[in-house]
Backbone of each chain as nested JSON, in Angstrom:
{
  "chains": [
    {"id": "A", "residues": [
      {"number": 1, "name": "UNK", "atoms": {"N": [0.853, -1.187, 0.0], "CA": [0.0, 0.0, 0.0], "C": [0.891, 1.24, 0.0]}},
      {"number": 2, "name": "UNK", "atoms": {"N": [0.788, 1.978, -1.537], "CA": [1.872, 3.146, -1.034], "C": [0.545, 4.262, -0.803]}},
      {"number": 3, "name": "UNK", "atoms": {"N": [0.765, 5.197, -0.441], "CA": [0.338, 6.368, 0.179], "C": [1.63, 7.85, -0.268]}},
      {"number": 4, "name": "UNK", "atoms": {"N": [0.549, 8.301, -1.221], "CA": [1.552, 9.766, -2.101], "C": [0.854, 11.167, -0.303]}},
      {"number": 5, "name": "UNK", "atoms": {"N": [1.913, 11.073, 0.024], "CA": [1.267, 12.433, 0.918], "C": [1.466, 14.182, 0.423]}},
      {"number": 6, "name": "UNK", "atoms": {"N": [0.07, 14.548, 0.755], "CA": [0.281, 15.796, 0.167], "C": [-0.159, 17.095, 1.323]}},
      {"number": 7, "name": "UNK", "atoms": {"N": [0.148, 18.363, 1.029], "CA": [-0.321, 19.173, 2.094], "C": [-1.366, 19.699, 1.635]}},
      {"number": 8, "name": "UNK", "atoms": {"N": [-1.718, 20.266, 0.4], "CA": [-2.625, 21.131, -0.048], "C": [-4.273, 20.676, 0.149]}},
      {"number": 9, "name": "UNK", "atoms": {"N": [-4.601, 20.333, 1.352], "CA": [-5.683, 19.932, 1.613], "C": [-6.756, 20.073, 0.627]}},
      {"number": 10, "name": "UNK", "atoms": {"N": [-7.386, 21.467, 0.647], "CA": [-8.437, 22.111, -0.265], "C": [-8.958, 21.26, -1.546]}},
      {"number": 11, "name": "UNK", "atoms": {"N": [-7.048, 21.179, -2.046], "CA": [-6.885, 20.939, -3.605], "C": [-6.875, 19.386, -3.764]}},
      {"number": 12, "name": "UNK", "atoms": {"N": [-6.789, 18.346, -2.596], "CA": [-6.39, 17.401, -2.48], "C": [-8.157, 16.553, -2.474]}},
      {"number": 13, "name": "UNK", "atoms": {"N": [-8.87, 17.527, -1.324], "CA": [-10.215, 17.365, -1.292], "C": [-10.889, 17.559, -2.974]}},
      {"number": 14, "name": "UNK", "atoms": {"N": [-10.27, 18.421, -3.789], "CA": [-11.047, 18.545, -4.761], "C": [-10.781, 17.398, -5.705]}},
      {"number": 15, "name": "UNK", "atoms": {"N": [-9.986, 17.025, -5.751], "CA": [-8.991, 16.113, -6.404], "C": [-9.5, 14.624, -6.538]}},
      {"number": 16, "name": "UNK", "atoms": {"N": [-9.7, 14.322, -5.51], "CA": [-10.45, 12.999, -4.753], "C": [-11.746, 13.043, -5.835]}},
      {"number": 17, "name": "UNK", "atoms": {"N": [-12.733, 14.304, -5.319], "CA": [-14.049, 14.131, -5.87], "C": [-14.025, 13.814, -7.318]}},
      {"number": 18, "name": "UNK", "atoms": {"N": [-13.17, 14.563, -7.972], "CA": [-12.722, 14.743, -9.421], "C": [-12.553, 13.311, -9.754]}},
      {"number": 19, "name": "UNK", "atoms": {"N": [-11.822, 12.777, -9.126], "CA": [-10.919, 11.4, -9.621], "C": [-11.722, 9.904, -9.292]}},
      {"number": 20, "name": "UNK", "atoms": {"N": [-12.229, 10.341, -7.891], "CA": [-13.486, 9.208, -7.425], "C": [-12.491, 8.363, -6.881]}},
      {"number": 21, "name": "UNK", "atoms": {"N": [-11.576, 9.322, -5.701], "CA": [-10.468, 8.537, -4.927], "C": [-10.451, 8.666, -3.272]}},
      {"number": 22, "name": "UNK", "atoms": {"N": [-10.21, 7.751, -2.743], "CA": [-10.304, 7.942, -1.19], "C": [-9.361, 9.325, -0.541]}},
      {"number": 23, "name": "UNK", "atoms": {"N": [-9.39, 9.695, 0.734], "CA": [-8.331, 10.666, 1.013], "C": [-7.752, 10.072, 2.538]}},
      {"number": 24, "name": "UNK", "atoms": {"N": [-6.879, 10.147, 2.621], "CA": [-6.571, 10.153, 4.293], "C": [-5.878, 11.373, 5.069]}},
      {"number": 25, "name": "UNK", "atoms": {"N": [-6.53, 12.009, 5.686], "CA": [-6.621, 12.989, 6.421], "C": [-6.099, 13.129, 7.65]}},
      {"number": 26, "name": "UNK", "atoms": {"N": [-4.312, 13.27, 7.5], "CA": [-3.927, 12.869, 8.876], "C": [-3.311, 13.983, 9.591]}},
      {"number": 27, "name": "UNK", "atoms": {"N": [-3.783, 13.914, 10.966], "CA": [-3.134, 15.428, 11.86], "C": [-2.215, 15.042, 12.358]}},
      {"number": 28, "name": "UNK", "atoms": {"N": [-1.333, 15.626, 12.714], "CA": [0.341, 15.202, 13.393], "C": [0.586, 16.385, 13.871]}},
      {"number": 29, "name": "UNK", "atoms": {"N": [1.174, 15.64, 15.394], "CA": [1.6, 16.553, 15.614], "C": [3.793, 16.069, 15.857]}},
      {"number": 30, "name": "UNK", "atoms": {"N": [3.904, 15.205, 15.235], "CA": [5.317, 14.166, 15.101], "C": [6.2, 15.504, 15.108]}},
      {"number": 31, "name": "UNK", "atoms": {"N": [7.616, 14.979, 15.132], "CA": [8.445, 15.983, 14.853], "C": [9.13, 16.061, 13.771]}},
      {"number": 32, "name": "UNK", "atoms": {"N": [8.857, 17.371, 12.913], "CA": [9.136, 17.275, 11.742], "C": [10.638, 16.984, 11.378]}}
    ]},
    {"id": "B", "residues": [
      {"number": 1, "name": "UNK", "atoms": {"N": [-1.709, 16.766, 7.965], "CA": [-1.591, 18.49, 8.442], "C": [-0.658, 18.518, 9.717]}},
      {"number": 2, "name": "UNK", "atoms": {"N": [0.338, 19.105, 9.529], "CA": [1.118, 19.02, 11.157], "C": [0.427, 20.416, 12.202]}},
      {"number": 3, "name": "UNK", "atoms": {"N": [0.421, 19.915, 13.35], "CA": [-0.316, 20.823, 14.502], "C": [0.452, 22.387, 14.137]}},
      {"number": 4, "name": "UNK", "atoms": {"N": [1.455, 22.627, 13.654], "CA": [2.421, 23.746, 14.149], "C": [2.357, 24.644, 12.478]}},
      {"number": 5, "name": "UNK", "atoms": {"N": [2.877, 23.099, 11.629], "CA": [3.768, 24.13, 10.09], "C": [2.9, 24.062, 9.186]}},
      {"number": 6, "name": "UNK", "atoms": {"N": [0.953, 23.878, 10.034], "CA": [-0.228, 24.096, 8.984], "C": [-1.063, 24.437, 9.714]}},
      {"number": 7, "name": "UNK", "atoms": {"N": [-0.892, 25.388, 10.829], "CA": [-1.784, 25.373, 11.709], "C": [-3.114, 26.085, 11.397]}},
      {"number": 8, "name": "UNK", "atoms": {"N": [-3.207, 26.663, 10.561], "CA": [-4.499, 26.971, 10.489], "C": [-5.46, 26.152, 9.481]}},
      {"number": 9, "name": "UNK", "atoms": {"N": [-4.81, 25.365, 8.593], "CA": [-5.59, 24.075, 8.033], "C": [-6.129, 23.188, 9.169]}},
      {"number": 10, "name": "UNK", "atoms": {"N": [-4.863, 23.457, 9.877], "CA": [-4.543, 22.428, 11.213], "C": [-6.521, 22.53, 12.116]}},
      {"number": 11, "name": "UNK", "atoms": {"N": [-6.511, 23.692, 12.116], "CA": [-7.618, 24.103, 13.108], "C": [-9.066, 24.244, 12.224]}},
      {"number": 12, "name": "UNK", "atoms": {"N": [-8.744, 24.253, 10.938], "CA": [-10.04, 24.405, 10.465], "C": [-10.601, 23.063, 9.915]}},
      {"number": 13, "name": "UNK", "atoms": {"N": [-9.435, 22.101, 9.492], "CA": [-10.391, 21.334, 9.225], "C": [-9.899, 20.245, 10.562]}},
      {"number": 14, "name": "UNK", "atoms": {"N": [-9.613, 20.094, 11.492], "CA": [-9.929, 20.049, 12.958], "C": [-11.357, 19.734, 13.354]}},
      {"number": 15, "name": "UNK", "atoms": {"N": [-12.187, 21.661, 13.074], "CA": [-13.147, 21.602, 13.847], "C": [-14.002, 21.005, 12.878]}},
      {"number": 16, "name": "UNK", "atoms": {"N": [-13.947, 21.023, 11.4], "CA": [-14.687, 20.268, 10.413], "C": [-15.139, 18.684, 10.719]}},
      {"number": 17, "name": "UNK", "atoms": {"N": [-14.116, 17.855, 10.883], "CA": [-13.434, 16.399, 11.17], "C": [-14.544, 16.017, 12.484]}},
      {"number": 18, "name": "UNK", "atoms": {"N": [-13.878, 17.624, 13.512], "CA": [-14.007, 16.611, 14.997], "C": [-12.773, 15.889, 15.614]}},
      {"number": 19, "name": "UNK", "atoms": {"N": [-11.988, 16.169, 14.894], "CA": [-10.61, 15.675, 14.959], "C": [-9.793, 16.99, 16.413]}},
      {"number": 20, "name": "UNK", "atoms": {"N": [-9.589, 15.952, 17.715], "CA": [-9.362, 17.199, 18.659], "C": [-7.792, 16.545, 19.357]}},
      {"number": 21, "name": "UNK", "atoms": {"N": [-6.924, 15.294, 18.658], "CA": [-6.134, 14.688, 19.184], "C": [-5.239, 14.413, 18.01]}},
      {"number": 22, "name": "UNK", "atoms": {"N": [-4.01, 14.408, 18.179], "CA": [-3.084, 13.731, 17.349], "C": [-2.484, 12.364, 17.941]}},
      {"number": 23, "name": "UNK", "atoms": {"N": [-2.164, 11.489, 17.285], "CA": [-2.375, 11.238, 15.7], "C": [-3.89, 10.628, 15.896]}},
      {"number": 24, "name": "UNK", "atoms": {"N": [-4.413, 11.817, 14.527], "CA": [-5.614, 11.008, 14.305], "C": [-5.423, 11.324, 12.465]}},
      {"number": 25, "name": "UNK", "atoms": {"N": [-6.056, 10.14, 12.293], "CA": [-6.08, 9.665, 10.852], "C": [-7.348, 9.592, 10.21]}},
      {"number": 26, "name": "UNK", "atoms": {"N": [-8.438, 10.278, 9.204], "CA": [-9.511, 10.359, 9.204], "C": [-9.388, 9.581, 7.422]}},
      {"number": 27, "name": "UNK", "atoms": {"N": [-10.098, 8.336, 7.3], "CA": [-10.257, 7.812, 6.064], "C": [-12.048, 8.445, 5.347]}},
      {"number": 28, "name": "UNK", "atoms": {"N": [-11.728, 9.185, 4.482], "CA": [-12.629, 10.106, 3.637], "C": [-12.946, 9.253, 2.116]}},
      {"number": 29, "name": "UNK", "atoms": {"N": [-14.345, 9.135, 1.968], "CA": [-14.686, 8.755, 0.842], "C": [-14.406, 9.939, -0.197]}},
      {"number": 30, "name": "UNK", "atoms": {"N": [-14.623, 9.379, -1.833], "CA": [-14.6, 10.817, -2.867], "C": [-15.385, 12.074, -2.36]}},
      {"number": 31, "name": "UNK", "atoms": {"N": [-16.057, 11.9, -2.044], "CA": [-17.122, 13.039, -1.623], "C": [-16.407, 13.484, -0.227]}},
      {"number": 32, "name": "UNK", "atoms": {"N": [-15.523, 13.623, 0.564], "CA": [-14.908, 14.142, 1.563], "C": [-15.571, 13.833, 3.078]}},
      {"number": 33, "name": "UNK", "atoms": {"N": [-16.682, 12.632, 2.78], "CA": [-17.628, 12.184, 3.601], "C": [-16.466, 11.167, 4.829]}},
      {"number": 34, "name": "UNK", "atoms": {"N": [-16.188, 11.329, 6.091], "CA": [-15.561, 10.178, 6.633], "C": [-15.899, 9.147, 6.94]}},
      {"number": 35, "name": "UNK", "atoms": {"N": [-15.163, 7.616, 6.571], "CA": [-15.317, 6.349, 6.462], "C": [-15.203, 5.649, 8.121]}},
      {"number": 36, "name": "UNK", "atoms": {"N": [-13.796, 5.9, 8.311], "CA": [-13.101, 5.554, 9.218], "C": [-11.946, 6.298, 10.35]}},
      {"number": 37, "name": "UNK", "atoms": {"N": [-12.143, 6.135, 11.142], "CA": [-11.004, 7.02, 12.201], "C": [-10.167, 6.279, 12.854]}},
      {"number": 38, "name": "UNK", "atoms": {"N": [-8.869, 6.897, 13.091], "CA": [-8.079, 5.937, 13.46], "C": [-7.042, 6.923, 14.326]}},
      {"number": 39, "name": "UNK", "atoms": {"N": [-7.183, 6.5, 15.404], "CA": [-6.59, 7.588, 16.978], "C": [-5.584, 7.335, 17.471]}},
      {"number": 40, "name": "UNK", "atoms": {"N": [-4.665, 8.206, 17.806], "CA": [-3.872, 7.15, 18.597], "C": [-2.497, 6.443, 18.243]}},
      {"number": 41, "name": "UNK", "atoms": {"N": [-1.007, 6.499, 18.738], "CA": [0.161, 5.703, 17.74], "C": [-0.664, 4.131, 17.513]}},
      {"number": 42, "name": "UNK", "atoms": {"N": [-0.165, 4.088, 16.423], "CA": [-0.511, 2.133, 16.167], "C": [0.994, 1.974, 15.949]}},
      {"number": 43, "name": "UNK", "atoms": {"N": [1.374, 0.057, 15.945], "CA": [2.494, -0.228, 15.253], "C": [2.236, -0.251, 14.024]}},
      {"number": 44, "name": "UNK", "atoms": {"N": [3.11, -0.721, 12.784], "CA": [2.488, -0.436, 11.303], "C": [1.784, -1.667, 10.935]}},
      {"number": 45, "name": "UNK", "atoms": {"N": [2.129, -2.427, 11.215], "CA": [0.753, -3.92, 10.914], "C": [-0.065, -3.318, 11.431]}},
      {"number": 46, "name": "UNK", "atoms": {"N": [-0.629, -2.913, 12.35], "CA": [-1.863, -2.067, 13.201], "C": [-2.254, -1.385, 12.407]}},
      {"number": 47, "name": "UNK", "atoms": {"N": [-2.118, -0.259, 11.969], "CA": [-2.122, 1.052, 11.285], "C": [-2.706, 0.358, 9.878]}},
      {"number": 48, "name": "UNK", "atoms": {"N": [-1.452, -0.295, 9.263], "CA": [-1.814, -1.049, 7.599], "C": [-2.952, -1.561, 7.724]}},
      {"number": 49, "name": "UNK", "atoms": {"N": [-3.506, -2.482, 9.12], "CA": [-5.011, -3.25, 9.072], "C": [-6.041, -2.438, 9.123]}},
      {"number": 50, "name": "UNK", "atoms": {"N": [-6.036, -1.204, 10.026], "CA": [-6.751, -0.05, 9.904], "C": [-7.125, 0.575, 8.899]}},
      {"number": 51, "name": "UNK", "atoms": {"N": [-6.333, 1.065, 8.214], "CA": [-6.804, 1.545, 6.483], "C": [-7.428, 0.635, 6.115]}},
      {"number": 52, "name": "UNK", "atoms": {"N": [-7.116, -0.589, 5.784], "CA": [-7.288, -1.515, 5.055], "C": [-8.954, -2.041, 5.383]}},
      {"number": 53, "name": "UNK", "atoms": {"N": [-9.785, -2.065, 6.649], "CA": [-10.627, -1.892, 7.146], "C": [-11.46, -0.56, 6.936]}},
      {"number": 54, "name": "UNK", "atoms": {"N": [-10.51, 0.674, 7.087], "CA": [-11.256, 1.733, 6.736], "C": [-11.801, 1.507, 4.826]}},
      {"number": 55, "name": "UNK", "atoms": {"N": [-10.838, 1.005, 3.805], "CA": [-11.308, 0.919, 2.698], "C": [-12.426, 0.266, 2.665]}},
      {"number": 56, "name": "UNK", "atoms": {"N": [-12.848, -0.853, 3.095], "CA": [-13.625, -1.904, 3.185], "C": [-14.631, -1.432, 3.949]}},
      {"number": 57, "name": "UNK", "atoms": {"N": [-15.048, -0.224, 4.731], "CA": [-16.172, 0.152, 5.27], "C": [-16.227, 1.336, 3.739]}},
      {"number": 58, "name": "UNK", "atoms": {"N": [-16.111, 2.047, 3.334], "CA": [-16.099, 2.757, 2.013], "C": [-16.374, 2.167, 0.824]}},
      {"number": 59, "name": "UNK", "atoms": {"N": [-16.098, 0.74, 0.685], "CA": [-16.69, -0.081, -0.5], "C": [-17.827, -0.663, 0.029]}},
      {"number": 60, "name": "UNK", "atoms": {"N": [-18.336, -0.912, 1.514], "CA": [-19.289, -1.149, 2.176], "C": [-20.571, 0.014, 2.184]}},
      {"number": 61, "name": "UNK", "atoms": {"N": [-20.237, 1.372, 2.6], "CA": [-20.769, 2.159, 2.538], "C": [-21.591, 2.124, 1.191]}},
      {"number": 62, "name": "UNK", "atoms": {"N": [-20.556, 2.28, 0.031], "CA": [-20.695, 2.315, -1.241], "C": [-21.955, 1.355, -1.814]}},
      {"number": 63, "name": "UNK", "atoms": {"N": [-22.134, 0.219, -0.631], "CA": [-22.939, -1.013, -1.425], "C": [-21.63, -1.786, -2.465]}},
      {"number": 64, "name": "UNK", "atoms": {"N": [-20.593, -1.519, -2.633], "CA": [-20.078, -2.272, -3.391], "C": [-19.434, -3.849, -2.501]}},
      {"number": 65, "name": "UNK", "atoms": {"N": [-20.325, -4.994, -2.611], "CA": [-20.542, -5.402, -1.342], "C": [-19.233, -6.65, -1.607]}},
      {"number": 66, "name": "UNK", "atoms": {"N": [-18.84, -7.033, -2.743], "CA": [-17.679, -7.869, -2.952], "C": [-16.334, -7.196, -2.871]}},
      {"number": 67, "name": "UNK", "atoms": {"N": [-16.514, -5.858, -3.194], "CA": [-14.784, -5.272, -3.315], "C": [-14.905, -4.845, -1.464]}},
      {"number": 68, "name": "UNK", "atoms": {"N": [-15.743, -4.972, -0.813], "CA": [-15.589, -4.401, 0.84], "C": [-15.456, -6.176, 1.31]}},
      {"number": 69, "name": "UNK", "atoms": {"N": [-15.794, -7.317, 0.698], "CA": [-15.231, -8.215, 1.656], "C": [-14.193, -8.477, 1.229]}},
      {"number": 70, "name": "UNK", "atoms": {"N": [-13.303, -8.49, -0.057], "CA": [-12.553, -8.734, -0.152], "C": [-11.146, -7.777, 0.703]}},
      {"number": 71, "name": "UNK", "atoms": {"N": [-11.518, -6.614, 0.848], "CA": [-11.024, -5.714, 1.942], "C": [-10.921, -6.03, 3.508]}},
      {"number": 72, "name": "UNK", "atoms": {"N": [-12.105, -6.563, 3.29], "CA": [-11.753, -7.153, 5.078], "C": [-11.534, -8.405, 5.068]}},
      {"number": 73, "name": "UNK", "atoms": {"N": [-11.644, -9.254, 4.256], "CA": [-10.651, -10.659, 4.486], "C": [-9.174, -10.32, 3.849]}},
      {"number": 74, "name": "UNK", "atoms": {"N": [-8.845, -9.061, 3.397], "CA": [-7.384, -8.742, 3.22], "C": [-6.781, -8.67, 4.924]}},
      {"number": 75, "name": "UNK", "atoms": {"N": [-7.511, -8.141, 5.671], "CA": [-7.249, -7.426, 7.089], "C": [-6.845, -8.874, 7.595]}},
      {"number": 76, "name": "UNK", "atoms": {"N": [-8.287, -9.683, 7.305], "CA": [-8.014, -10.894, 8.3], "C": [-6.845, -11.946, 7.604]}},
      {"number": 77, "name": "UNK", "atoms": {"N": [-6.208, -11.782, 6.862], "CA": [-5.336, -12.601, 5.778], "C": [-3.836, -12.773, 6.372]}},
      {"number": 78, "name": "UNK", "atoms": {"N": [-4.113, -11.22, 6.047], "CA": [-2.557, -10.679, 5.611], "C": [-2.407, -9.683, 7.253]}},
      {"number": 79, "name": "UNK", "atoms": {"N": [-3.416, -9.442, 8.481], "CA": [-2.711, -8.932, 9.949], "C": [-3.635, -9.507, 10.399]}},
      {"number": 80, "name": "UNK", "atoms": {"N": [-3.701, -11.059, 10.697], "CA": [-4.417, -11.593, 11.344], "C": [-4.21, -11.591, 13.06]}},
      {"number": 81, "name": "UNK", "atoms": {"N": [-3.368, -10.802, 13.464], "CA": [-3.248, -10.522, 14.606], "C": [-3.338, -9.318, 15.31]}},
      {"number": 82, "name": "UNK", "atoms": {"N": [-3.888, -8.37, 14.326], "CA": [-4.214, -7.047, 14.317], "C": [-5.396, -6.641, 15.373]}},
      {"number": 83, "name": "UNK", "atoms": {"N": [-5.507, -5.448, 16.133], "CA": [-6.935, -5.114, 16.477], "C": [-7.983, -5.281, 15.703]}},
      {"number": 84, "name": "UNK", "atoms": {"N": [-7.867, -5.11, 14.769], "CA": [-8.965, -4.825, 13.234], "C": [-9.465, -6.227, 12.834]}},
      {"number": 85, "name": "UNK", "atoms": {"N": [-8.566, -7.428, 13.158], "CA": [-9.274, -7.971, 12.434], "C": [-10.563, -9.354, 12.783]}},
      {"number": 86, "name": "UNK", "atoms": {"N": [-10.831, -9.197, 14.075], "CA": [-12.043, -9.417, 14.298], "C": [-12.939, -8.703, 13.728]}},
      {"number": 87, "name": "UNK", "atoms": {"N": [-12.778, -7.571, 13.72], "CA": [-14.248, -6.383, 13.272], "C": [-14.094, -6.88, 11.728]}},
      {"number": 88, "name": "UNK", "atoms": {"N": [-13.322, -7.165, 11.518], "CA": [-13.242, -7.601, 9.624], "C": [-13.437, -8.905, 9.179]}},
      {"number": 89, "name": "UNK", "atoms": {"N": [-13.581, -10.034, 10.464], "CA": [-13.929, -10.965, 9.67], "C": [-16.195, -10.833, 9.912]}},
      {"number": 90, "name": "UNK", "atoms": {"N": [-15.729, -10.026, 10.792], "CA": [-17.591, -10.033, 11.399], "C": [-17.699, -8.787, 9.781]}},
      {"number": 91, "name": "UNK", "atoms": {"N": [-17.48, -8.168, 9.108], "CA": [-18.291, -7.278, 8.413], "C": [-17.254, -7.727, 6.874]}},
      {"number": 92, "name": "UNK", "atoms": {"N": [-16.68, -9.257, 6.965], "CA": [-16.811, -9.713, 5.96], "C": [-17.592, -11.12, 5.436]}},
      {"number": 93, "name": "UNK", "atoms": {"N": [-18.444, -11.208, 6.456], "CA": [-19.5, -12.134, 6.879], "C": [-20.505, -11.329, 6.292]}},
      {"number": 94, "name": "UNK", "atoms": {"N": [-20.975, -10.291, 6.918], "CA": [-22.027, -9.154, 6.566], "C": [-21.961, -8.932, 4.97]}},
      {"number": 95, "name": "UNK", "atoms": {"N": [-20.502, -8.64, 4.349], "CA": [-20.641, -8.596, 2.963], "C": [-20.968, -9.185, 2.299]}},
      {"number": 96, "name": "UNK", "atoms": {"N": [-20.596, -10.556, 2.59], "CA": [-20.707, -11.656, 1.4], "C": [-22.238, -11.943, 1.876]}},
      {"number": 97, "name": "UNK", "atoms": {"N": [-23.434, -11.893, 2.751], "CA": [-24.384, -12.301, 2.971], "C": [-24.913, -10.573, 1.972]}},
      {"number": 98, "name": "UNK", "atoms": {"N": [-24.751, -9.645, 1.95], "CA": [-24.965, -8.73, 1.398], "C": [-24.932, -9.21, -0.271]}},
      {"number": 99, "name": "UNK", "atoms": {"N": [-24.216, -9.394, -0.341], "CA": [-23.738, -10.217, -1.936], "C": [-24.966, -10.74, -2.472]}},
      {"number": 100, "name": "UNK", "atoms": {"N": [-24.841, -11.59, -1.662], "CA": [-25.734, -12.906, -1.846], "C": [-26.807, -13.224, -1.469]}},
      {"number": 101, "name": "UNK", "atoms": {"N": [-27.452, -12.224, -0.263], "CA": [-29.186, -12.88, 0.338], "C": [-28.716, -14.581, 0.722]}},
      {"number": 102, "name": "UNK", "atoms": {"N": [-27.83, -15.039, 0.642], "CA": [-27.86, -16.347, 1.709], "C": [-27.251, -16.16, 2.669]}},
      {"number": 103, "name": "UNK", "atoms": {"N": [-28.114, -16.571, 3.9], "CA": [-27.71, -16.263, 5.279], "C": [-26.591, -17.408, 5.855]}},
      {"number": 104, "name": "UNK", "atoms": {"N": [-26.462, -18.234, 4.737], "CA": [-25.203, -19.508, 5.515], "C": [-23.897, -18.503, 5.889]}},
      {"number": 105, "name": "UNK", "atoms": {"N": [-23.768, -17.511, 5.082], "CA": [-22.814, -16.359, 4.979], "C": [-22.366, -16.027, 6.392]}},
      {"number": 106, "name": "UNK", "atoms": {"N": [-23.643, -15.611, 7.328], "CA": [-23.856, -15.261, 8.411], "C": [-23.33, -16.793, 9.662]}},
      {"number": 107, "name": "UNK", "atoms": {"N": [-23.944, -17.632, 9.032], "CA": [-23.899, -18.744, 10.458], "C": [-22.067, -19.262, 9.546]}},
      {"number": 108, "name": "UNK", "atoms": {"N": [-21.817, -19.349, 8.825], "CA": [-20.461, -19.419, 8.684], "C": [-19.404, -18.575, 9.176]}},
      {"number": 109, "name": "UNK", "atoms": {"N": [-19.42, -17.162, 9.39], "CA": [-18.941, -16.383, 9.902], "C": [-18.976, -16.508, 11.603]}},
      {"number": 110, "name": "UNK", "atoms": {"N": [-19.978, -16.761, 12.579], "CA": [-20.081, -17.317, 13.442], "C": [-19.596, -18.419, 13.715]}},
      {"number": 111, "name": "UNK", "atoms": {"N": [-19.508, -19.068, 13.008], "CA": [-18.794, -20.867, 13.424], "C": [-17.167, -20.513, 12.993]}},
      {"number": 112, "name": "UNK", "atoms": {"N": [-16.651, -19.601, 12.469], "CA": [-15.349, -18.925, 11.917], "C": [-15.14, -18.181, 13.273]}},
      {"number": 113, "name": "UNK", "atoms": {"N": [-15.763, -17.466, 14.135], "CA": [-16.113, -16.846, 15.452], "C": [-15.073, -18.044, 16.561]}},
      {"number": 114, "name": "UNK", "atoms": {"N": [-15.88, -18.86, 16.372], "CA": [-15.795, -20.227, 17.101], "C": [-14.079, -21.134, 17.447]}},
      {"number": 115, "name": "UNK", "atoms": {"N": [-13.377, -20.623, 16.294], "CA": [-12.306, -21.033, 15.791], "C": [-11.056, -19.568, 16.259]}},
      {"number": 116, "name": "UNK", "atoms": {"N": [-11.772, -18.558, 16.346], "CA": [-10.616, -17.195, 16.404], "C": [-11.206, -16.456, 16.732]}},
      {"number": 117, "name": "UNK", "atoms": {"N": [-10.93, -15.59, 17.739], "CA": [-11.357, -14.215, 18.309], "C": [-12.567, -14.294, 18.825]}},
      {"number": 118, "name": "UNK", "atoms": {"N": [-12.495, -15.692, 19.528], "CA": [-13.271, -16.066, 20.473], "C": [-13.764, -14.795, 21.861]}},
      {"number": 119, "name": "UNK", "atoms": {"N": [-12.934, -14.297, 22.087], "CA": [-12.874, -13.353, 23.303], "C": [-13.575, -12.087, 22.724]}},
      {"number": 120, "name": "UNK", "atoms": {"N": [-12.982, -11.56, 21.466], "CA": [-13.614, -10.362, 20.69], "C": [-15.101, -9.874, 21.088]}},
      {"number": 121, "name": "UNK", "atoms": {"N": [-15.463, -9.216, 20.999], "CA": [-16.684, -8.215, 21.081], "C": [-17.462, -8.09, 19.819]}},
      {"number": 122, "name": "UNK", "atoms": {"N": [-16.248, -8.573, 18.778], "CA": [-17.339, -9.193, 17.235], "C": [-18.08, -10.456, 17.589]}},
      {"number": 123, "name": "UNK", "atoms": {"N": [-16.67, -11.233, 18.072], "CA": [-17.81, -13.127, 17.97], "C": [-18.915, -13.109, 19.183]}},
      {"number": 124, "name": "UNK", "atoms": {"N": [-19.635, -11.524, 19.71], "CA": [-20.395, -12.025, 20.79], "C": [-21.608, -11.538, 19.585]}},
      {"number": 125, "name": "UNK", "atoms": {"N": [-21.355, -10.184, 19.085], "CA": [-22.335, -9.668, 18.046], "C": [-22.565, -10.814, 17.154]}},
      {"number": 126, "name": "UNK", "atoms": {"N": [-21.773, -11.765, 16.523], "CA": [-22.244, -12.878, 15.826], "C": [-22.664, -14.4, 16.163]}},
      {"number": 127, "name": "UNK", "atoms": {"N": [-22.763, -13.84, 17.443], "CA": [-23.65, -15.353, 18.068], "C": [-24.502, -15.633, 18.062]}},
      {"number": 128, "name": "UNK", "atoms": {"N": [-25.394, -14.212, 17.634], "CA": [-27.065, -14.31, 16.862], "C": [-27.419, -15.097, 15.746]}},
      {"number": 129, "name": "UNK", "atoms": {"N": [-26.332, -15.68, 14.892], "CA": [-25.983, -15.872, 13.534], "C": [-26.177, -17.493, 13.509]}},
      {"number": 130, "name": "UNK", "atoms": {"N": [-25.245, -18.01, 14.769], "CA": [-25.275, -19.402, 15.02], "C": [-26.233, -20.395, 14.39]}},
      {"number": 131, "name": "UNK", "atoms": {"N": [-25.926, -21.168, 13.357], "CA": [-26.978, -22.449, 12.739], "C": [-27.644, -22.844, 13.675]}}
    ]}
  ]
}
């Protein structure tokens, strides 16, 4: 299972709908 | 979204989510609708069975009732020692009886109960099922 991570939430949400793709929505607070 | 170097994504879609703890992991259908939540450090077999469960409630949701069991007998397959995968063999019982309108689906999944995750809080929900 790869997983592309992205920041641009908004665009990521729009993206999904567009494409008819899941999203995973993860908060962290890890150290960068 | 990191708490600090997105913080105001951080907080808005936060209060959107409901999301009030890190790490939390929110699995979102196309429509931005959430599937699955997932709280908390996991180890990565943990975590991997989690998604993998979260997909399978999203092809469930969906009605797409063969690509969601095949999702949760991935869980029970391939991290059969996972938290997840009691809840995945009980709602890959549910699928394939979804599939199919035959309820052996159901009392097979229960007698599968019988054999693993005996203790679980799924095999008590599927003791209704019992032949």
């Amino acid at each position: 299972m790869e997983i592309s991570w992205r920041h641009d939430v908004d665009q990521v949400l729009k993206d999904a709908k567009a494409q008819d793709k899941p999203v995973l929505l993860d908060f962290s607070a890890a150290p960068m | 979204m990191h708490v600090r170097e997105q913080a105001a994504d951080f907080q808005r879609f936060g209060e959107r989510y409901g999301a009030q703890w890190t790490p939390t992991i929110l699995e979102l259908d196309p429509q931005g609708a959430e599937q699955h939540r997932v709280e908390g450090f996991l180890e990565t077999n943990d975590f991997l069975a989690q998604l993998t469960l979260g997909l399978g409630k999203t092809a469930f949701k969906a009605k797409r009732w063969q690509d969601a069991e095949k999702r949760f007998r991935e869980v029970v397959d391939r991290y059969p020692s996972s938290d997840a995968a009691a809840e995945a063999l009980y709602w890959a019982g549910v699928s394939r009886y979804k599939a199919s309108g035959d309820a052996t689906a159901l009392a097979d999944t229960a007698a599968a109960f019988g054999k693993r995750y005996r203790d679980s809080p799924w095999a008590k929900k599927s003791s209704i099922w019992k032949a």
